[in-house]
N, CA, C and O of each residue as an XYZ file, in Angstrom:
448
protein
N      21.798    -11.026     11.438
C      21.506     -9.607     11.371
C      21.512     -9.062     12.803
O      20.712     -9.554     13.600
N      22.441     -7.976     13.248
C      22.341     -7.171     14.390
C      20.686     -6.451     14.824
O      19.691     -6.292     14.117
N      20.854     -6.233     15.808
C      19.477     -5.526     16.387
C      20.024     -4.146     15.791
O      19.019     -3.931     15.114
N      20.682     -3.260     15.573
C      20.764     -1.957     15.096
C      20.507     -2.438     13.325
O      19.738     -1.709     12.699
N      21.065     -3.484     12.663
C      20.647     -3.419     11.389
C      18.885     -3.700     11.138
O      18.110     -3.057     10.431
N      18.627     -4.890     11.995
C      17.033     -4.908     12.179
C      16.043     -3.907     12.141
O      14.950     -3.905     11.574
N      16.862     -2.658     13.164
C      15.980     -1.147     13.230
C      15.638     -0.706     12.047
O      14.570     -0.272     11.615
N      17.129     -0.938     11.360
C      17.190      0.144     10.074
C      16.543     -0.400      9.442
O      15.516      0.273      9.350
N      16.464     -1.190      8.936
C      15.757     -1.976      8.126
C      14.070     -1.994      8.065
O      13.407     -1.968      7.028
N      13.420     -2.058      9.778
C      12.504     -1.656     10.065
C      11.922     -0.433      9.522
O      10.895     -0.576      8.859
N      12.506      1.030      9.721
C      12.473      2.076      9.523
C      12.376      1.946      8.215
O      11.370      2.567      7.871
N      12.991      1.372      7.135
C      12.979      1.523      5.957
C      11.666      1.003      5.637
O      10.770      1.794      5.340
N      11.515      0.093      5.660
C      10.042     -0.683      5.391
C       8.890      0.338      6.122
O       7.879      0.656      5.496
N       9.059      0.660      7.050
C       8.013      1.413      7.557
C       7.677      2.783      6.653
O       6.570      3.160      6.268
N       9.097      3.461      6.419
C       8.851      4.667      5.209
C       8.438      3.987      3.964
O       7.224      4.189      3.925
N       8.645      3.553      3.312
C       8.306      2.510      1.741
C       6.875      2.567      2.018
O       6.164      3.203      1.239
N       6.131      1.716      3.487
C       4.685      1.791      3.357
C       4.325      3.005      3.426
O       3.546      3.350      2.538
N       4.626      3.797      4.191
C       3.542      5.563      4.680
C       4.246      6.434      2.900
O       3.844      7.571      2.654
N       4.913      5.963      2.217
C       4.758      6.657      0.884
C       3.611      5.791     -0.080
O       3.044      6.444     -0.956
N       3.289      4.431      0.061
C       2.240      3.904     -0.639
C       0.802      4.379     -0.237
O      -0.263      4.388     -0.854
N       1.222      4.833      1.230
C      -0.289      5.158      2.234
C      -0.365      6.472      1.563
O      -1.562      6.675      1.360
N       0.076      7.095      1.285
C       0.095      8.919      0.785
C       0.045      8.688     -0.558
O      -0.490      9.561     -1.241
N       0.566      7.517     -1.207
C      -0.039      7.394     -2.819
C      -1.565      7.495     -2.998
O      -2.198      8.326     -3.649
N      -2.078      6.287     -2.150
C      -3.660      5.622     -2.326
C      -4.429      6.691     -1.637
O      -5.658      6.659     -1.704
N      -3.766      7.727     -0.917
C      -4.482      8.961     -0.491
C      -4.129     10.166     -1.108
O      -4.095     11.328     -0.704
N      -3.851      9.584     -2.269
C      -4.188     10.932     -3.395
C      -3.205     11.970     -2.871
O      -3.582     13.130     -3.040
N      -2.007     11.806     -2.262
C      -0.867     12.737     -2.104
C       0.158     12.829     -2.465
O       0.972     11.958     -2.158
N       0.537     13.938     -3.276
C       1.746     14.504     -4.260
C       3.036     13.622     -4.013
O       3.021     12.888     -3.025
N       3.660     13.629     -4.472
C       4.841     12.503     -4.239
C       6.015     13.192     -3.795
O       7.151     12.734     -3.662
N       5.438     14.780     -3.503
C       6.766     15.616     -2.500
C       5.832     16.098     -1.433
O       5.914     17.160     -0.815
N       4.853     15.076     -1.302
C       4.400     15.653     -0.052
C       4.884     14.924      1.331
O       4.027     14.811      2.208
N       6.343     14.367      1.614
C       6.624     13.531      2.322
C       7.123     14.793      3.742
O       7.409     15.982      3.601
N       7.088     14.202      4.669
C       7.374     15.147      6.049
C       8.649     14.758      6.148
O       9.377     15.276      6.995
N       8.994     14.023      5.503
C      10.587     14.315      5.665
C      11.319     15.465      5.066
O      10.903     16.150      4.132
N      12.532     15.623      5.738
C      13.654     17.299      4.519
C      14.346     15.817      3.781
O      14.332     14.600      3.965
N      14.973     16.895      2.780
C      15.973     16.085      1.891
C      17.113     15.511      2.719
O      17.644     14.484      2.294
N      17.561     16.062      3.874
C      18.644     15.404      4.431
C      18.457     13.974      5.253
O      19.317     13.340      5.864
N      17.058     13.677      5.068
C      16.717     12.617      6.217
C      16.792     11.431      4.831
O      16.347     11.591      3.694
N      17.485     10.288      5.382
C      18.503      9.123      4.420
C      16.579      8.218      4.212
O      16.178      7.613      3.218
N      15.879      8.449      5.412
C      14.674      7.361      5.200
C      13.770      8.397      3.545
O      13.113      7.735      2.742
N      13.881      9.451      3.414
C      12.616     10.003      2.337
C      12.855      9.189      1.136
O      11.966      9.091      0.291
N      14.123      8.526      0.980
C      14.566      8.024     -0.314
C      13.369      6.841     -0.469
O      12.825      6.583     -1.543
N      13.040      6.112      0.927
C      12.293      4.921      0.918
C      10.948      5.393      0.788
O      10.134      4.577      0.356
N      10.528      6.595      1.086
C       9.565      7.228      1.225
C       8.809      7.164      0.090
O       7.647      6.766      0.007
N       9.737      7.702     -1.053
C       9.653      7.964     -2.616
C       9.416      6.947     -2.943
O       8.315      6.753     -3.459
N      10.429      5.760     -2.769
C      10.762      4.462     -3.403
C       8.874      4.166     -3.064
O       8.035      4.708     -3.784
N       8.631      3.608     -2.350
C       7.075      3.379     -1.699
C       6.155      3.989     -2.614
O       5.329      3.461     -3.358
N       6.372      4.902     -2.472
C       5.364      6.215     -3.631
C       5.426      5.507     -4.392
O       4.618      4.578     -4.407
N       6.419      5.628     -5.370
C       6.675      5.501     -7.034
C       6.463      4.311     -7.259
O       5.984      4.119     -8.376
N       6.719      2.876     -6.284
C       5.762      1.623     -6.727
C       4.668      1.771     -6.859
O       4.021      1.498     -7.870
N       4.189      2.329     -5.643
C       2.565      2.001     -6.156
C       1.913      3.136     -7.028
O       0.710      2.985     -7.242
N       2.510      4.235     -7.558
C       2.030      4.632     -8.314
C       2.113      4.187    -10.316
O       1.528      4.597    -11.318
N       3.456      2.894     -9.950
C       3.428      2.228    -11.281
C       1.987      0.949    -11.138
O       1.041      0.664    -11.873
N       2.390      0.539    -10.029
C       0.923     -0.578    -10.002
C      -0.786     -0.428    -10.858
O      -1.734      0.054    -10.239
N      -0.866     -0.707    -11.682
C      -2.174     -0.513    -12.355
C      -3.226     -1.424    -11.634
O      -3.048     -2.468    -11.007
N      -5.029     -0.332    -12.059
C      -5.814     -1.169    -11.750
C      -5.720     -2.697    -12.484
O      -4.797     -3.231    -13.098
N      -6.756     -3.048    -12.227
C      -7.264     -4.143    -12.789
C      -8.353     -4.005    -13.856
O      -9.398     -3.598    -13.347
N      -8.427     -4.179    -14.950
C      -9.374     -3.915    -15.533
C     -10.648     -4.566    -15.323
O     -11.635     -3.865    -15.547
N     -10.827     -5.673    -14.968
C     -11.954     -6.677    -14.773
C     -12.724     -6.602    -13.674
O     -13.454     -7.511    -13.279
N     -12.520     -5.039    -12.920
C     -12.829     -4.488    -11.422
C     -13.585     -3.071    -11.825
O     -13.324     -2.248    -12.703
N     -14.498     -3.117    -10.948
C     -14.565     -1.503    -11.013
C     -13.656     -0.448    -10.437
O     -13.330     -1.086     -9.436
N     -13.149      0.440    -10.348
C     -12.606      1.167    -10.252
C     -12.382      1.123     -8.431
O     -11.405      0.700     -7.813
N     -13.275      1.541     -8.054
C     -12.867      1.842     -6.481
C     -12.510      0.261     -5.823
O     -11.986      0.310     -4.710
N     -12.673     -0.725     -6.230
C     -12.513     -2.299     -6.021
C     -11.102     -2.545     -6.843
O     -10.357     -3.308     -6.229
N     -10.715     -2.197     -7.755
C      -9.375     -2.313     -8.158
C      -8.442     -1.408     -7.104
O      -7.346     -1.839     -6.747
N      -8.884     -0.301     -6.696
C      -8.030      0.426     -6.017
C      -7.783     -0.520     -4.549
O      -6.739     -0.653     -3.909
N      -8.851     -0.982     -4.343
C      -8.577     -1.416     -2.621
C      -7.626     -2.681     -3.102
O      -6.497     -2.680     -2.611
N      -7.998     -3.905     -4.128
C      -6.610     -4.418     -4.640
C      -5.600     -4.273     -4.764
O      -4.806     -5.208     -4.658
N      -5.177     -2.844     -5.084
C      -3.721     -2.758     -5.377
C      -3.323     -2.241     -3.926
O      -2.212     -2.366     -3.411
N      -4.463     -1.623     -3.353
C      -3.985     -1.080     -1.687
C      -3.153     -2.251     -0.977
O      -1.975     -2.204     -0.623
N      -4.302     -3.599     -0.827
C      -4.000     -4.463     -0.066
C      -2.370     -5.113     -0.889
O      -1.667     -5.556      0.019
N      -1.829     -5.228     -1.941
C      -0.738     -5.225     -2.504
C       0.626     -4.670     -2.131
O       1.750     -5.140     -1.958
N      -0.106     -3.131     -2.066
C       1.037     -1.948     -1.578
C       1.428     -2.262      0.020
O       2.525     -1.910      0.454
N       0.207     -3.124      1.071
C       0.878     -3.295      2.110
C      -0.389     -2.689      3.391
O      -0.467     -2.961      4.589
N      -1.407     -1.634      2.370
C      -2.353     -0.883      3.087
C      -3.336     -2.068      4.369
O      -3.631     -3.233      4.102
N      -3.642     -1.415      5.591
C      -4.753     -2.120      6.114
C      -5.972     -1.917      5.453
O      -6.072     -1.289      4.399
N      -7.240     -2.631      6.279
C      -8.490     -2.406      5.636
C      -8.823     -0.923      6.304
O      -9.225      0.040      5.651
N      -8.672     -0.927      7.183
C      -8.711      0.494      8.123
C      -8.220      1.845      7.252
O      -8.801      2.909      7.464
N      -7.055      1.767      6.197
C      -6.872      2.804      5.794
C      -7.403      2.777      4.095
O      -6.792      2.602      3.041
N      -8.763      3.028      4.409
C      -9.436      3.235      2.662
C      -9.648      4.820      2.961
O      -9.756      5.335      4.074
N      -9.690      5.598      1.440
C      -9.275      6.868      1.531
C     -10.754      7.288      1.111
O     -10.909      8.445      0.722
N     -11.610      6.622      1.151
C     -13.082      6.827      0.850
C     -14.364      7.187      2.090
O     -14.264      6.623      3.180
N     -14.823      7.562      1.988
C     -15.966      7.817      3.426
C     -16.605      6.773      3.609
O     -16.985      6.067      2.676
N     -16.861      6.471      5.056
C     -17.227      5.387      5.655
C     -18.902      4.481      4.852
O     -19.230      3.296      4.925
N     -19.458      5.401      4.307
C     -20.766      5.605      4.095
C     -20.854      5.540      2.621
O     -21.752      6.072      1.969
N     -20.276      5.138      2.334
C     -20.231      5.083      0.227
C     -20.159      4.025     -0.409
O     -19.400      3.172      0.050
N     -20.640      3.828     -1.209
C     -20.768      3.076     -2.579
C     -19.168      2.416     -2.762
O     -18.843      1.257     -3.024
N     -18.172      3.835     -2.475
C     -16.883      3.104     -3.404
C     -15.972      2.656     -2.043
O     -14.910      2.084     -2.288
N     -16.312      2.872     -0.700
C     -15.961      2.569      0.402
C     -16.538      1.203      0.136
O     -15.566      0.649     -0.379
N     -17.366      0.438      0.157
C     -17.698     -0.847     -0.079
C     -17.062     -1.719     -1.017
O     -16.689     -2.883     -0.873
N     -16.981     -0.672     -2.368
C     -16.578     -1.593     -3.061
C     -14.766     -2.017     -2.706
O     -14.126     -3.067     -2.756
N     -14.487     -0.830     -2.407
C     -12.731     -0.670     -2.071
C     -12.339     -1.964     -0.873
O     -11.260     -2.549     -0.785
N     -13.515     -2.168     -0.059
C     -13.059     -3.241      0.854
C     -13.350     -4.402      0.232
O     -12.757     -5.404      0.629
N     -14.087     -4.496     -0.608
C     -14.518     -5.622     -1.780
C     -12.978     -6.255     -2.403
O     -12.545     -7.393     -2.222
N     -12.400     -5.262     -3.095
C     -10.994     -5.284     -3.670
C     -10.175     -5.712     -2.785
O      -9.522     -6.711     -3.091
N      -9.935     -5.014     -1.262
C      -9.115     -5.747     -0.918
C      -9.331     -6.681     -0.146
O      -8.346     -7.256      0.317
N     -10.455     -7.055      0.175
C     -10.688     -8.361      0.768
C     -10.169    -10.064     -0.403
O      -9.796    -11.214     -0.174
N     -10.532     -9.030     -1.875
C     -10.648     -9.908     -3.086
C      -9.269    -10.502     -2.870
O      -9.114    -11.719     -2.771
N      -7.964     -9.369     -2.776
C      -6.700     -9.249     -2.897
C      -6.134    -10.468     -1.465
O      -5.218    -11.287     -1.551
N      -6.943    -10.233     -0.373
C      -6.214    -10.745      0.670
C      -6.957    -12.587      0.435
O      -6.517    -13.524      1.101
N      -7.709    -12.703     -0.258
C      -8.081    -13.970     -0.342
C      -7.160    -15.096     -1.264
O      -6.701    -16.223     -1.077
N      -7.180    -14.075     -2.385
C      -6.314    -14.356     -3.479
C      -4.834    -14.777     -3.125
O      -4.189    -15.674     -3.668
N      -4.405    -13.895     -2.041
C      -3.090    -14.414     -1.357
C      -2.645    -15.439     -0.845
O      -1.628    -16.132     -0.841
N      -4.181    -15.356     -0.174
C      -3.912    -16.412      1.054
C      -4.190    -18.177      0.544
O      -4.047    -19.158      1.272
N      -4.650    -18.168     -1.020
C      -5.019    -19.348     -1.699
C      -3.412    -19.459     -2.620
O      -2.923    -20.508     -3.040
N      -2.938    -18.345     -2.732
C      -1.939    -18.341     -3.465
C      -0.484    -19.491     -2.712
O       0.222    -20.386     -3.176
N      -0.643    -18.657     -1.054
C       0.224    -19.356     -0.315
C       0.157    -20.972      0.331
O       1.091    -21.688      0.693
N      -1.789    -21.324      0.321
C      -1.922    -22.082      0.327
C      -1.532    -23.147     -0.583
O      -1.035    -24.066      0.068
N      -1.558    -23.378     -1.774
C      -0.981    -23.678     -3.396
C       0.296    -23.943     -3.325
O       0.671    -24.994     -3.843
N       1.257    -23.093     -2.691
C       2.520    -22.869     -3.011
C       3.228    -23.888     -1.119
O       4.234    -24.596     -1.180
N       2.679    -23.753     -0.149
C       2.862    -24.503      0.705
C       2.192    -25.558      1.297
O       1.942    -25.683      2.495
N       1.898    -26.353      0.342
C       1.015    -27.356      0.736
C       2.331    -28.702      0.833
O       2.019    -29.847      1.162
């Protein structure tokens, strides 16, 4: 792979996440800062529209399923869309801490 295909590629992945980041922050799925002529909004969308198919978890409470599917979509712990000081701010890092553990036993399992 060339260093100019690497970029692109970069760029793409980078739009895909900031449309999952504007999903889990409760933003419209034409709320992208891109115009229609810019080739990255397509990834933008694409990003969106996964994680807006991704379902909770039922076996979670609600704000703890959400930080699950965050940590899924690609989100840091840094970007929970909840106030620092809350009930569902706790639980949301709960979820995705749940999510990043779950991974990391997953990969353990699979590369041993």
């Amino acid at each position: 792979m060339t260093q100019a295909e690497q970029t692109v590629l970069t760029a793409q992945n980078s739009a895909k996440r900031e449309g999952a980041v504007a999903f889990h922050h409760q933003k419209p799925r034409n709320a992208s800062q891109m115009d229609d002529a810019n080739s990255l909004r397509a990834y933008w969308l694409e990003g969106w529209d996964i994680a807006s198919r991704r379902k909770n978890r039922p076996d979670m409470p609600s704000a703890e399923a959400e930080g699950f599917r965050a940590f899924q979509d690609g989100l840091h712990s840094h970007e929970c869309r909840f106030k620092r000081v809350t009930s569902e701010n706790t639980e949301w890092h709960n979820g995705w801490s749940r999510a990043e553990t779950a991974k990391e036993k997953n990969e353990e399992r699979l590369y041993r």
